[in-house]
C-alpha positions as CSV (number, residue, x, y, z in Angstrom):
1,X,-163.0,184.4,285.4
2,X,-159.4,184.3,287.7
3,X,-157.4,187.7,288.0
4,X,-154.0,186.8,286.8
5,X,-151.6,189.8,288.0
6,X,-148.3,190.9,286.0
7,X,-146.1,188.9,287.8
8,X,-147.9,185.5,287.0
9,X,-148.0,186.9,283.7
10,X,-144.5,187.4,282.6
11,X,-143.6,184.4,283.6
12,X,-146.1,181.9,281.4
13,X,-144.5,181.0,277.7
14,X,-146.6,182.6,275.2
15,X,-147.5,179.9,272.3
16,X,-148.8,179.9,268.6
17,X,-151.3,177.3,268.6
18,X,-151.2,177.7,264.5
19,X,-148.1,176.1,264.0
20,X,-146.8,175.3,267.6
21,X,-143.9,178.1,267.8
22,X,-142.8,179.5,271.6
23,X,-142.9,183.6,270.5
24,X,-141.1,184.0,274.2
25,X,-142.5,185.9,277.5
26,X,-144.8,188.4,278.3
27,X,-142.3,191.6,278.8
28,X,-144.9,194.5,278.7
29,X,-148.9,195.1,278.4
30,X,-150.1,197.7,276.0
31,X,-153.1,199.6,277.8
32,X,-155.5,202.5,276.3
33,X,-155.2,205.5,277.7
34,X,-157.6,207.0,279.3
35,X,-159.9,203.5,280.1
36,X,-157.0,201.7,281.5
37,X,-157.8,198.7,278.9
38,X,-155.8,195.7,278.5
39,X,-155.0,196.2,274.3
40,X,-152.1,194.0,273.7
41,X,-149.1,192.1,275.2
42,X,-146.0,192.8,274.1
43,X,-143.8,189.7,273.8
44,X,-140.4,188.7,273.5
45,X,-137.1,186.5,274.7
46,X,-134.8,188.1,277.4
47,X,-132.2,185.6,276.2
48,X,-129.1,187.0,275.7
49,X,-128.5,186.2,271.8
50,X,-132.0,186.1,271.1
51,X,-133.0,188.5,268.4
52,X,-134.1,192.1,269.6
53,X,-137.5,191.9,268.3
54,X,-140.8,192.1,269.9
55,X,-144.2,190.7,269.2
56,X,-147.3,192.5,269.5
57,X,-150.1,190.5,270.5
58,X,-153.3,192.0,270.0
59,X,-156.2,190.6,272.9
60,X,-158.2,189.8,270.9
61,X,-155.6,186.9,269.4
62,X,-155.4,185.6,272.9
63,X,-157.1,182.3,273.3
64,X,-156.6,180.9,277.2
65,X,-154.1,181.7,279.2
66,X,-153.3,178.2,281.6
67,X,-151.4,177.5,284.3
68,X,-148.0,177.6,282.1
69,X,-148.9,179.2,278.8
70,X,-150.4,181.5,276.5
71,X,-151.8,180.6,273.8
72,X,-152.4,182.9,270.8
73,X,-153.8,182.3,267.0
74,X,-151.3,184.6,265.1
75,X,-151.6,183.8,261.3
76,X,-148.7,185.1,259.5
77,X,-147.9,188.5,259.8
78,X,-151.0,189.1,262.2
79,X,-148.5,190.2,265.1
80,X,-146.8,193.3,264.8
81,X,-143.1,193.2,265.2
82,X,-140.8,195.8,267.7
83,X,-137.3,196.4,266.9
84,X,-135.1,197.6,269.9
85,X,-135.7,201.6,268.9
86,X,-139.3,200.9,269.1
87,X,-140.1,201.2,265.2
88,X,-142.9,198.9,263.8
């Protein structure tokens, strides 16, 4: 098992392997408090007329992570959605 650090991370395209769609870039990890346990990624486009929502990725919906990509199983509705205000 490699350590892959933050900065590697933002930068890979995260991928649904289910039907092929680019969700965007890692922006933000979701930890638990007080173990300090990787939960979720928190995914998203920094474009600048991208829509301002947010994916939720739980870990345990991560399947590899590569050299370039991420690649998740996310059946519909599986990944929780962030507005800009943070509401679910």
């Amino acid at each position: 098992m490699s350590i892959v650090d933050y900065n590697e991370l933002k930068k890979k395209a995260v991928v649904n392997i289910l039907d092929g769609r680019k969700l965007g870039k890692v922006k933000n990890i979701k930890f638990t408090f007080p173990e300090g346990k990787v939960e979720a990624l928190i995914v998203g486009e920094n474009a600048l007329f991208a829509p301002n929502c947010d994916y939720i990725v739980n870990l345990c919906c991560v399947n590899k992570i590569g050299d370039d990509a991420i690649l998740v199983s996310l059946a519909d509705g599986a990944a929780g959605l962030v507005s800009d205000d943070g509401e679910l």
